[in-house]
Every structure is written in C-alpha cells, then in structure tokens.
C-alpha positions as CSV (number, residue, x, y, z in Angstrom):
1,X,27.3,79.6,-52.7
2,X,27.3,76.9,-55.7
3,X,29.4,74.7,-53.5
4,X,27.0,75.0,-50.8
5,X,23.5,74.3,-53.0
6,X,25.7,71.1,-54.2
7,X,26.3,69.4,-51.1
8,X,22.8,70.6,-50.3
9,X,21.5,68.4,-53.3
10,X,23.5,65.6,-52.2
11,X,22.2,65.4,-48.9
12,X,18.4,65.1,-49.7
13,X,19.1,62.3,-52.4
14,X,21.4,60.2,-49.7
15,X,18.1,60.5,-47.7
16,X,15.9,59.3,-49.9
17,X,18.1,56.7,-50.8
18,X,18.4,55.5,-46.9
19,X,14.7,55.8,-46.9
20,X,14.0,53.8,-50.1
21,X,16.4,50.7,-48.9
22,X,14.7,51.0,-44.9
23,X,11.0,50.4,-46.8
24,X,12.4,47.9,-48.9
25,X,14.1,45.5,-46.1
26,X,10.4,46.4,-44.1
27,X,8.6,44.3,-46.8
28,X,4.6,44.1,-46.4
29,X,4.4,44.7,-42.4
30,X,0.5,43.5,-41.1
31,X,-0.1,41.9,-44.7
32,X,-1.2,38.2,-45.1
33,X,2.0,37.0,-46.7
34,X,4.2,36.1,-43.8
35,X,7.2,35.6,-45.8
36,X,7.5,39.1,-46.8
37,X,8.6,40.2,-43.3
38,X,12.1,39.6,-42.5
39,X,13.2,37.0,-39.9
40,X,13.9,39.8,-37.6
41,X,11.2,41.6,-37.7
42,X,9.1,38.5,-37.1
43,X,10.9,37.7,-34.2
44,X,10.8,40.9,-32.7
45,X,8.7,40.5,-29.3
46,X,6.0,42.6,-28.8
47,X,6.4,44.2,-26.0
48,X,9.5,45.7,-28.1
49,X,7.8,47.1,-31.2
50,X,7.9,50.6,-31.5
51,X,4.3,50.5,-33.5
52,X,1.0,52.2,-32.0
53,X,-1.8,49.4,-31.2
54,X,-4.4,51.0,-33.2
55,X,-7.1,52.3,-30.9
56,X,-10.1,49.7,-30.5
57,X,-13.2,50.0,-32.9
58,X,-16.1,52.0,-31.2
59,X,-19.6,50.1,-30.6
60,X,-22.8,51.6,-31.1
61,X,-25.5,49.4,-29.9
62,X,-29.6,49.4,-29.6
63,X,-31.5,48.0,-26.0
64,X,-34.9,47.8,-26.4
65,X,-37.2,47.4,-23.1
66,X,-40.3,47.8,-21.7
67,X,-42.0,48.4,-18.0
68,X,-42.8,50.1,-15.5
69,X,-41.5,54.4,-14.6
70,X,-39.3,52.6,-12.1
71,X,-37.9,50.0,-14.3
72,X,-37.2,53.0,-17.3
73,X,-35.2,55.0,-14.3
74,X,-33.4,52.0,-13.1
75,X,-32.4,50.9,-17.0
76,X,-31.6,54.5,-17.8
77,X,-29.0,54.7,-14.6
78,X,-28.1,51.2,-15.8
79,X,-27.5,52.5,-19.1
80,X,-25.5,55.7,-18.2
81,X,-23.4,53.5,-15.6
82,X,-22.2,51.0,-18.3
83,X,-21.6,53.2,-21.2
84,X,-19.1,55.1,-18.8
85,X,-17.2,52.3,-17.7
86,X,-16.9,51.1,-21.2
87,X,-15.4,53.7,-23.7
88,X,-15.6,51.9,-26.6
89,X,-18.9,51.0,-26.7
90,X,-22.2,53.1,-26.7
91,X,-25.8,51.7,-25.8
92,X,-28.5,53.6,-26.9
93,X,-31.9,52.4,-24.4
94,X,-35.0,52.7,-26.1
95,X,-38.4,52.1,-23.6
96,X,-41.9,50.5,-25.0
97,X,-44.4,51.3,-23.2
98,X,-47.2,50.1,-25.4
99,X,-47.8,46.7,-27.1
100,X,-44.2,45.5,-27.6
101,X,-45.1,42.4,-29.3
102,X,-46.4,44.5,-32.3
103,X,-43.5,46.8,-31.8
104,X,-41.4,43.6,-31.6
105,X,-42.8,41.8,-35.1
106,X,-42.3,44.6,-37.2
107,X,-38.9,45.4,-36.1
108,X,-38.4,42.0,-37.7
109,X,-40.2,42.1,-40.8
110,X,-38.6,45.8,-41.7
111,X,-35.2,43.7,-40.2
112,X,-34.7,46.6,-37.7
113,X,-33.9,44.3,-34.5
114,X,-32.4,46.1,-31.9
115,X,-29.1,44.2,-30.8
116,X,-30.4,43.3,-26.7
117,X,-34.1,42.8,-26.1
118,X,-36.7,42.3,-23.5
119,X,-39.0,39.3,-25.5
120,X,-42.1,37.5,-24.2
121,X,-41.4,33.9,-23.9
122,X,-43.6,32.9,-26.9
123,X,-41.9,35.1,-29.3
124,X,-38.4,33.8,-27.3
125,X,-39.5,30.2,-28.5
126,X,-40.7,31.3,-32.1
127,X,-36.9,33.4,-32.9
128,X,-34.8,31.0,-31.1
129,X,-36.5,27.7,-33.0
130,X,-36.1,30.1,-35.9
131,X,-32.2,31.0,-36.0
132,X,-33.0,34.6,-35.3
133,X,-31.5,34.8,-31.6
134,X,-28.0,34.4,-30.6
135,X,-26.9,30.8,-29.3
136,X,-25.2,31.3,-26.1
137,X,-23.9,28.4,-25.6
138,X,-21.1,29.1,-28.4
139,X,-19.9,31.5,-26.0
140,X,-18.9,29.6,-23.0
141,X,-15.8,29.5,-22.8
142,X,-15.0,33.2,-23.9
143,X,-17.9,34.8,-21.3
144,X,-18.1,32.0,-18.4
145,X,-20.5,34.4,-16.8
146,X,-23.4,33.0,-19.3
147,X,-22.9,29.4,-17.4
148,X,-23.2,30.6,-13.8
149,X,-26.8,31.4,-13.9
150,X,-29.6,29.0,-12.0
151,X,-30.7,26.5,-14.3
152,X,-34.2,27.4,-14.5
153,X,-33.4,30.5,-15.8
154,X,-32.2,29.1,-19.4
155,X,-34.5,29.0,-22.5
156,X,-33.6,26.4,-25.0
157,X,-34.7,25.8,-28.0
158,X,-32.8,22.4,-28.6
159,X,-31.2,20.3,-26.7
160,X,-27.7,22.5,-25.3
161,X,-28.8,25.3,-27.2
162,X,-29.7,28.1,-24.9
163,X,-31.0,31.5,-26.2
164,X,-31.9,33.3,-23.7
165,X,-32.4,34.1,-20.3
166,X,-35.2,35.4,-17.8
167,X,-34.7,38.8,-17.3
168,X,-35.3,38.4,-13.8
169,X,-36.8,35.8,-11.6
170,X,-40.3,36.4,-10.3
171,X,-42.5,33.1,-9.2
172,X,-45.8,33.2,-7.5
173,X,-46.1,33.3,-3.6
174,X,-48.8,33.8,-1.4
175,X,-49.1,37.7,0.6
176,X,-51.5,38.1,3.4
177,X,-52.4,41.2,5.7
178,X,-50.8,40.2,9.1
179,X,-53.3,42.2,11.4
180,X,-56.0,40.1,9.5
181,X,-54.1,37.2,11.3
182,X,-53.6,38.4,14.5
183,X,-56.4,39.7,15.1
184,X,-58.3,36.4,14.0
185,X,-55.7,34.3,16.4
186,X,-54.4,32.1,13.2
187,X,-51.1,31.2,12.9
188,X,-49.4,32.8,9.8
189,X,-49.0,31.2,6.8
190,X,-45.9,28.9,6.2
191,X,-43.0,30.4,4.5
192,X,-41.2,27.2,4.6
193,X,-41.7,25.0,1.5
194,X,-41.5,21.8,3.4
195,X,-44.3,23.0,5.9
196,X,-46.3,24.5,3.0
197,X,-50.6,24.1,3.8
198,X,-52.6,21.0,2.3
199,X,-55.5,22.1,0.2
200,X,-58.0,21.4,2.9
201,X,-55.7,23.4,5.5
202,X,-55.5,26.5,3.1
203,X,-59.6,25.8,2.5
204,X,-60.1,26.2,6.2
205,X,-58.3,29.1,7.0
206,X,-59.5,31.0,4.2
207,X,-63.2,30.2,5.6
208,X,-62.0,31.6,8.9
209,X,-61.0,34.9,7.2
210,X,-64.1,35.2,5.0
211,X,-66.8,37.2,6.7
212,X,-70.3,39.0,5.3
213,X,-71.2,42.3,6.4
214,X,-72.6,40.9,10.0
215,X,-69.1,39.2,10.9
216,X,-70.5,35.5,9.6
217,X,-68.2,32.7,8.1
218,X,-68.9,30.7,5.1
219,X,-71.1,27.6,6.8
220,X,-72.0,29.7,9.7
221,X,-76.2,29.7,9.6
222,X,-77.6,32.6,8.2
223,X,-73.7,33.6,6.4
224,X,-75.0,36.2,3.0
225,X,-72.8,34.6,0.5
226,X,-74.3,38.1,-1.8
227,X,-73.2,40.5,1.3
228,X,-69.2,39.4,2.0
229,X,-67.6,42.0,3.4
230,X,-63.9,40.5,3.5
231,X,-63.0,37.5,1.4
232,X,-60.3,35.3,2.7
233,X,-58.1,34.7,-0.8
234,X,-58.2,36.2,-4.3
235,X,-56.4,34.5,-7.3
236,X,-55.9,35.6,-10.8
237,X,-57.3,32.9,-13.8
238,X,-54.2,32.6,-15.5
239,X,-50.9,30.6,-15.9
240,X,-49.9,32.3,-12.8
241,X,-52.4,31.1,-10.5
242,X,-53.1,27.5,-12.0
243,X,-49.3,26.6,-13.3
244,X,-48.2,26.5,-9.6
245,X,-50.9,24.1,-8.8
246,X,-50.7,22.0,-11.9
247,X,-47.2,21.5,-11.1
248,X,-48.1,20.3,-7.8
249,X,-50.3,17.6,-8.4
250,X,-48.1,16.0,-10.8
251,X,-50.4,17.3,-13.6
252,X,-49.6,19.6,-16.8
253,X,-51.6,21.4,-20.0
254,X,-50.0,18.2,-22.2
255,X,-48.4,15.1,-21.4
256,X,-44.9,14.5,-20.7
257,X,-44.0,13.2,-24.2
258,X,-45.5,16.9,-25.4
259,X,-47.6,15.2,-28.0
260,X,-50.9,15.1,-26.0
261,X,-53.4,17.2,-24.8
262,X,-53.3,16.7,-20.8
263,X,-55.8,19.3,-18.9
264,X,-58.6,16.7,-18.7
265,X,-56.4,14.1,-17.0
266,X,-58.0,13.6,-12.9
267,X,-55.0,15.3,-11.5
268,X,-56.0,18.4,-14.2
269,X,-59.3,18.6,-13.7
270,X,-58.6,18.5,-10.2
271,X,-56.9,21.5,-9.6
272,X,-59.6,24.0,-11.8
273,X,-61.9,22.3,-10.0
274,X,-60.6,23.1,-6.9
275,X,-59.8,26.8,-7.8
276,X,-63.7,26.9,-9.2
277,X,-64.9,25.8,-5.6
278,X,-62.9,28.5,-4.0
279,X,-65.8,30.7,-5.3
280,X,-68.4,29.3,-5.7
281,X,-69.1,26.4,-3.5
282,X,-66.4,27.7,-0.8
283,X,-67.2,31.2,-1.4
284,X,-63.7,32.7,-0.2
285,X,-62.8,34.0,-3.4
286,X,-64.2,37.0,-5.4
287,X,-65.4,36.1,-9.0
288,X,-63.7,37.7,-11.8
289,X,-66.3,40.4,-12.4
290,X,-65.8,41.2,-9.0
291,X,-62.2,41.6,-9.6
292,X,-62.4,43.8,-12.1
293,X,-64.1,45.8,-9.4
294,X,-60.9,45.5,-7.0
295,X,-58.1,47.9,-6.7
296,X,-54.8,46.2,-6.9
297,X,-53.5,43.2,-5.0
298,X,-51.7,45.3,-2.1
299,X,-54.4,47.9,-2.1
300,X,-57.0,45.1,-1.5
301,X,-55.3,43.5,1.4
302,X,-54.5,47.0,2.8
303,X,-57.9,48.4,2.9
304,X,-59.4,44.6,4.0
305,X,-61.0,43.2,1.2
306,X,-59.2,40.3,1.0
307,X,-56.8,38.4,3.7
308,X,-54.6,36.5,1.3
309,X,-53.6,37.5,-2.3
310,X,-51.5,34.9,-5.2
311,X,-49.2,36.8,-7.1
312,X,-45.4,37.2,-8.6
313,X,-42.4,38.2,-6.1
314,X,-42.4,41.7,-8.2
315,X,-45.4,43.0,-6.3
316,X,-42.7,43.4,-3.2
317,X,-42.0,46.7,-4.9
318,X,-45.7,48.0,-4.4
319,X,-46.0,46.3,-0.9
320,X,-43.4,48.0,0.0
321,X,-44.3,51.3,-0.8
322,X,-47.7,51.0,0.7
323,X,-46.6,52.4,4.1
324,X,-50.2,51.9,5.7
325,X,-50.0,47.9,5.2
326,X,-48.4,45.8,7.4
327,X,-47.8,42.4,5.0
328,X,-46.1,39.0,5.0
329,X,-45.1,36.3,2.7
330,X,-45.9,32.8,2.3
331,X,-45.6,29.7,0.2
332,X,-48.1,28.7,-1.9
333,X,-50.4,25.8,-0.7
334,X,-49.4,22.3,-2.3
335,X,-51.3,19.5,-3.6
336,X,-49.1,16.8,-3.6
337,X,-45.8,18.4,-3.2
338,X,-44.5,22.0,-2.4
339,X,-44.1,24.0,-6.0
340,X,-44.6,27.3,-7.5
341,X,-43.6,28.6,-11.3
342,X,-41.6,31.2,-12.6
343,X,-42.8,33.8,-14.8
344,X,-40.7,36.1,-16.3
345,X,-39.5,37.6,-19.5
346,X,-36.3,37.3,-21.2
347,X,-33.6,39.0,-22.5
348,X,-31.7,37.4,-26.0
349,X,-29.5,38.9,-28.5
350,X,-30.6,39.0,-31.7
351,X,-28.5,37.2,-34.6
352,X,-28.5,40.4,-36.5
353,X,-26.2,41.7,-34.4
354,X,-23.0,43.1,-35.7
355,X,-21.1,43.0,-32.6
356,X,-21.8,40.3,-30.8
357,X,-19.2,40.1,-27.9
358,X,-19.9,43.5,-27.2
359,X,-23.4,43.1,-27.1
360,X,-22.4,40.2,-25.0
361,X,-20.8,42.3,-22.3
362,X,-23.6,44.4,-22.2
363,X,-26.0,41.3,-21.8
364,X,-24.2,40.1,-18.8
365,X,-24.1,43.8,-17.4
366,X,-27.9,44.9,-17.9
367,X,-29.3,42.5,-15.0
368,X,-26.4,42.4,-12.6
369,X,-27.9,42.6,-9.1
370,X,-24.7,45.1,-8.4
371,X,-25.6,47.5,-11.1
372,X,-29.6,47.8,-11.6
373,X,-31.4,48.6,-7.9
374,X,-34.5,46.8,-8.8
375,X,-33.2,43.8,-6.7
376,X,-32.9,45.7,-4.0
377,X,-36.2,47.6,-4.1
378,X,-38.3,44.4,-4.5
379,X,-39.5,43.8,-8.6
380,X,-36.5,41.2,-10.0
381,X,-34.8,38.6,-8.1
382,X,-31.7,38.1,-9.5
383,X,-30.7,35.0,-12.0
384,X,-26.6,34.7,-10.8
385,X,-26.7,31.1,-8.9
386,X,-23.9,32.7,-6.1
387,X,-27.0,35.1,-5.1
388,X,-29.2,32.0,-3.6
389,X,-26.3,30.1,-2.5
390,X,-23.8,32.8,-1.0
391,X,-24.7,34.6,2.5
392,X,-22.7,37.4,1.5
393,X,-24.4,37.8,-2.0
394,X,-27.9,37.1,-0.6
395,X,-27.4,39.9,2.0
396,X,-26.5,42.1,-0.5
397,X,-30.0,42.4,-2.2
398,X,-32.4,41.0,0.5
399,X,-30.9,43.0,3.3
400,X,-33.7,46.0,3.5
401,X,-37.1,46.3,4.0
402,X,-38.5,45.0,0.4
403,X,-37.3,41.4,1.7
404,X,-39.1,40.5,5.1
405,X,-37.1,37.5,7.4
406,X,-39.3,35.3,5.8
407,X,-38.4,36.1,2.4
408,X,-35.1,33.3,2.9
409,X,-37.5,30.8,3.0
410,X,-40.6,31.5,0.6
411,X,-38.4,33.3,-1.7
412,X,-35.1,32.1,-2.1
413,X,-35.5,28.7,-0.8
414,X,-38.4,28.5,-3.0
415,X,-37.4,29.1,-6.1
416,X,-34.1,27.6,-6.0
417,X,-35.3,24.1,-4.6
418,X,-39.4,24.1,-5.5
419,X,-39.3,26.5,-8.8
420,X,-39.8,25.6,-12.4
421,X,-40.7,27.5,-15.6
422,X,-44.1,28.4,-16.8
423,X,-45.6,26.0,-18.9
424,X,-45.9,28.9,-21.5
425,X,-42.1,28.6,-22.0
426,X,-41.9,25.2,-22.6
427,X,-45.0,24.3,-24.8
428,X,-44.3,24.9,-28.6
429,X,-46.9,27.0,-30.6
430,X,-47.8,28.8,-26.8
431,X,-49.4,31.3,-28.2
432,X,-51.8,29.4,-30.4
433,X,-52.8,27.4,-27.8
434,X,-53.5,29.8,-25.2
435,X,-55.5,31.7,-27.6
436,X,-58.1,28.9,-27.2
437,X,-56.9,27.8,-23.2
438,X,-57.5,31.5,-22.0
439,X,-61.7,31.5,-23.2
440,X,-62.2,27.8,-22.5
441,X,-60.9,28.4,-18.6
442,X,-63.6,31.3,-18.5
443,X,-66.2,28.6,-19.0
444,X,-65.1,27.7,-15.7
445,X,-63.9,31.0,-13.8
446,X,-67.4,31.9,-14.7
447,X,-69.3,29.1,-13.4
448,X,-71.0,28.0,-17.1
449,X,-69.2,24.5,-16.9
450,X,-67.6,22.2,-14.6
451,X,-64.2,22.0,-14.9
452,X,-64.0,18.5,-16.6
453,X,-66.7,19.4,-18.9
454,X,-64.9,22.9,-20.0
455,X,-61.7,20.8,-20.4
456,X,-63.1,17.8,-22.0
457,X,-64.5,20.3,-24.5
458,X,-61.0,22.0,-25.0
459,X,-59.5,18.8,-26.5
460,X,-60.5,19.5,-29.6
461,X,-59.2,22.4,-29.8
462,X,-56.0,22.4,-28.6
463,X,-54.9,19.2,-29.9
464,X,-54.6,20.0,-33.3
465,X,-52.1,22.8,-32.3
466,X,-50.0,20.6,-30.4
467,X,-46.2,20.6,-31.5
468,X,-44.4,19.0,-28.9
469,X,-42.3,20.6,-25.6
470,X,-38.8,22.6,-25.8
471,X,-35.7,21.0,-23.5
472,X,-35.3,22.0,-19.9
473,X,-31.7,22.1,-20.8
C-alpha cells in the first residue's frame, strides 16, 4: 500500500514537470513579441493549428428613420431580414415620426447619435462640413458597393469626400388624369425627355383643360375666371416646382462661382414669372390659398379638379393605391433643355460610431432594391447604377403596376440622363437662406410683387448669407 502511494506521488510530479517544460517551449503565444514564439510554432500553417478562432465580437447598433406607416413596415421587415442573416450584429430601428430635425440636434448636443441615419440635406451639409459624418470614400476599396451608385446620388462636402447618400431617388415628373385627355382629344403628355413640351405648348394645353362651371376656356368670351370648375395644372411653391425649371433655363438661386446671389438674373426672373402667370394672367393654376383647400395631388386629379399635377416619383405609391383613377406620367415641360431635380433625403453614418464596417454593411443593406419593397410599390427608386442600366435589374422593380410603360422613359431615362440635385444640397448655409427665399417667393405666389421686383428685393437678404456651393463630386 506504501509502495503503491509512492509511485502514485511520482507520477503527478513527472506530470507537472512535462507540463511545466510544454508552457515553457510555448513562450507568449498571440503576444506582441514575435520572438518569443519558437521557429516552429511560427511556421506552423494555419489551417494546421489546433487553436479555436475566437468567436467574432457581437454588434449592437442604433437606425434612426422617419416616414410614412408604410416606410416604418417596410424598414421593420428590412430590419428583421438583416439582423437574421447577420449573427453577429444587431440593429435596433428606431422611427420619428415628429420633427426629426429637433430630434436630430439634440441627439448631438447630448452626443447620442444613433450609428445610421435618415438626415435632411441641410443638416447632411452642416455634419459632413463639420467632421461629424463618416467619409465614405476611405472605404472603397474594402466595400466597392459604396462606388457603384449613380453619381447624382453622392453628397460631398469637399472635393472626393462623399458623406452620404440619398436614401432613395425621387425627382419631379408631371401626372395627369388620362380620361381628362381622352375625352378632350389631346395627345398625352410626352414621357420622353427629348420630346418634352415648350413652355408655350404646356401653356396651351393646360388652357384646353381649364374650364369654369359652364364648360368655358380661359380666353373664351364670357370664361368666370372666379367660377373654374377644373384647372388644367397645379404646382407646389417650392424647390420642387421651381428647381426643375431653374435648371432648365440655364438659371440658378446663385451664380456658378457660388459667391453671388443669382434669382434676379433674366433667365431667374423668368421662370417665377412664368409660374406666377400660370395663375394669374393664365389662370390654369389654383392659388395657394386655394390649395390649401385641395385634397392631395392624386385625389385632385381623381375627383377632376385639376388635369395635370407636378410632384416627386414617391407619389406612385398613392396613385397606385387610388383604384378609382386612371393616371399617367410625363416629363416635365422644358425651357431651354429637358431637366428635372432630385429631392431626396440621405442616409450617413455618423463618426461616433464604434463599429464602423459593420455599420457599413448595414448601410449598403438598408436601401437595397432586393431587400426593402418600397421600390417595388412605387415611393423610392433605387440609387445602385446596374438598376437604370441593366434590363434584368430594371425589371425587377418596375415590372408591376406602380411603374406604367411609360415610366422607362419619364422615369428612368429621366433621371439617369436629365436629373440633377436640388439646389438645397449644394448651396452652403441652405437653411439660412431659404429662411428668407421661402417668404420672399410668397410675394410672388401671392400676387403682391412681380417676380423681378420680389427678387430684386431678396438680394439683400440673401447675399449676406452666401457661403459658396459644395462639389458635385
């Protein structure tokens, strides 16, 4: 029984002797001393260690977005869909449905930044000039994704720099009730962008759809200008409605240098001008107290009170869905050359962001026409070049009934060859200045000025607050 405890004894020391000399020839494995490890270890491949990969670090991350209760369901499913298909990483959605600006700026000043945002172009600007959003650009080579967007679709701040893209596409087209049309015998508007209307063609047609309560046409004798029953065209008084036509007549709210104030140029003033004739000297346009009267845009051309409506490719959603309206789409009618404007949000990354590469990959996920069913259903058009250049990829989210035939041409074709960003997303200090732009152009929308004496007063106004243009690229 001795014996036996002995040789007991001797076994556990010779273990922890063999034990002892194994962690001694093992050295500091995974330290930063690379000597320490022996040669063979060092040379060991890989694939041959015997050592668990430790599992990967798990990802919590904040999205922060706002719109409408279709947009919340589709970014919900969106959200569900990618944390599922990405284990390690967890994104918590969190929807704003009231002023997310203010939401937005004291997130900031408590530094409580979500990591992925919808963010208004103004504030885009601000952050991005600031340092506060992530550069993208920096991440090219690791995520080539971020490179094969359209390039209207990049913000930048400086030149190369890109912090951020639209959300989404949207730019402003012209809708019309077809029956309106038909029954009238007037060819449909043009969804080609080369065949777009002149002014004076548009002018004319919308005459022929405007009609008082006894069937008269503006010019007509005896037409009640205080009686119409239909109006042929109804337009918005903002960025919207006049950056399109700005754009086409070679015009802009500064000069091309960014350094001067440019709205009472001739080719400015023209186009308010124009717009303020479509009511008041035209009278084929509703005022904006009338307006205000209006349901929305697919409602009024469904129940007849206007023919032709401007607004953003989103409202296909709502033209869809209004089963008793049987609508097209158009191009907008040019000045000097076919163009229309995107307006959009963005989504950026903020700085603050602990994980950026994942945040990254969720980025790259949130808008991707094969994940989120708002392409599909009418309110985004998707930012991926391959889905305006690729049949197969086109078809994918234009083939239903949210995207008429003639969406190829007034929509794609559109705003990949006539398209360019609102001039709020280029203009530095935007908000500043359209704080003064916004109650000047009422001086005109409401007939108290003409529209070079309402922009000759703005000058003043607006100049000071000039700061200069952001890059296209």
């Amino acid at each position: 029984m001795l014996n036996l405890r002995k040789h007991r004894w001797l076994a556990i020391v010779l273990v922890l002797v063999l034990v002892g000399v194994t962690a001694c020839s093992s050295g500091n494995k995974g330290g930063n001393d690379s000597s320490s490890s022996s040669p063979s270890e060092a040379s060991k491949p890989a694939e041959e260690s015997t050592e668990a990969a430790s599992p990967a670090e798990h990802v919590d991350l904040t999205f922060m977005y706002w719109g409408s209760n279709d947009e919340k369901k589709a970014m919900e499913n969106m959200i569900e869909a990618f944390n599922k298909s990405h284990p390690n990483i967890t994104v918590k959605g969190e929807h704003v449905p009231g002023d997310y600006n203010t939401k937005m700026n004291t997130l900031m000043a408590a530094n409580q930044l979500p990591d992925v945002a919808y963010l208004g172009d103004g504030l885009t600007n601000k952050w991005g000039s600031e340092g506060k959003l992530l550069d993208f650009s920096q991440y090219y080579d690791q995520y080539p994704a971020l490179q094969n967007k359209l390039q209207a679709s990049y913000l930048y701040t400086e030149p190369g720099k890109a912090v951020a893209n639209f959300t989404a596409l949207e730019v402003m087209v012209l809708y019309y009730n077809k029956e309106i049309f038909e029954e009238a015998g007037i060819p449909l508007p043009p969804s080609e962008p080369g065949k777009a209307w002149t002014w004076e063609e548009f002018v004319t047609v919308a005459k022929q759809l405007t009609k008082d309560k006894n069937g008269k046409h503006p010019g007509e004798e005896g037409f009640d200008a205080k009686n119409i029953d239909q109006y042929g065209f109804s337009f918005g008084s903002d960025r919207g409605t006049y950056g399109p036509l700005l754009e086409s007549n070679g015009a802009g709210i500064l000069d091309e240098s960014g350094t001067k104030y440019a709205l009472n140029s001739p080719e400015s003033v023209e186009v308010f001008q124009k717009l303020q004739d479509l009511i008041y000297t035209h009278r084929v346009s509703p005022d904006l107290i009338q307006q205000q009267n209006m349901p929305d845009n697919h409602v009024r051309l469904q129940t007849r009170k206007v023919a032709m409506v401007l607004d953003g490719t989103w409202a296909l959603l709502d033209l869809t869905n209004n089963k008793k309206l049987k609508w097209g789409i158009g191009v907008l009618p040019k000045l000097k050359e076919p163009k229309t404007v995107i307006l959009a949000g963005t989504t950026v990354v903020f700085n603050s962001t602990k994980h950026p590469k994942e945040a990254l990959e969720f980025y790259l996920y949130h808008n991707n026409p094969e994940q989120v069913d708002l392409y599909r259903t009418g309110l985004w058009m998707p930012t991926e070049e391959k889905y305006y250049t690729e049949d197969e990829a086109i078809k994918a989210w234009t083939d239903n009934e949210a995207h008429p035939p003639e969406f190829r041409q007034a929509g794609i074709e559109y705003t990949k060859g006539y398209a360019v960003k609102s001039p709020s997303t280029q203009i530095k200090n935007w908000p500043e200045i359209n704080s003064k732009l916004a109650p000047g152009l009422d001086l005109i929308w409401t007939n108290k000025k003409t529209a070079q004496e309402a922009l000759d007063e703005l000058e003043a106004q607006i100049q000071p607050l000039v700061q200069g243009k952001y890059p296209n690229e």
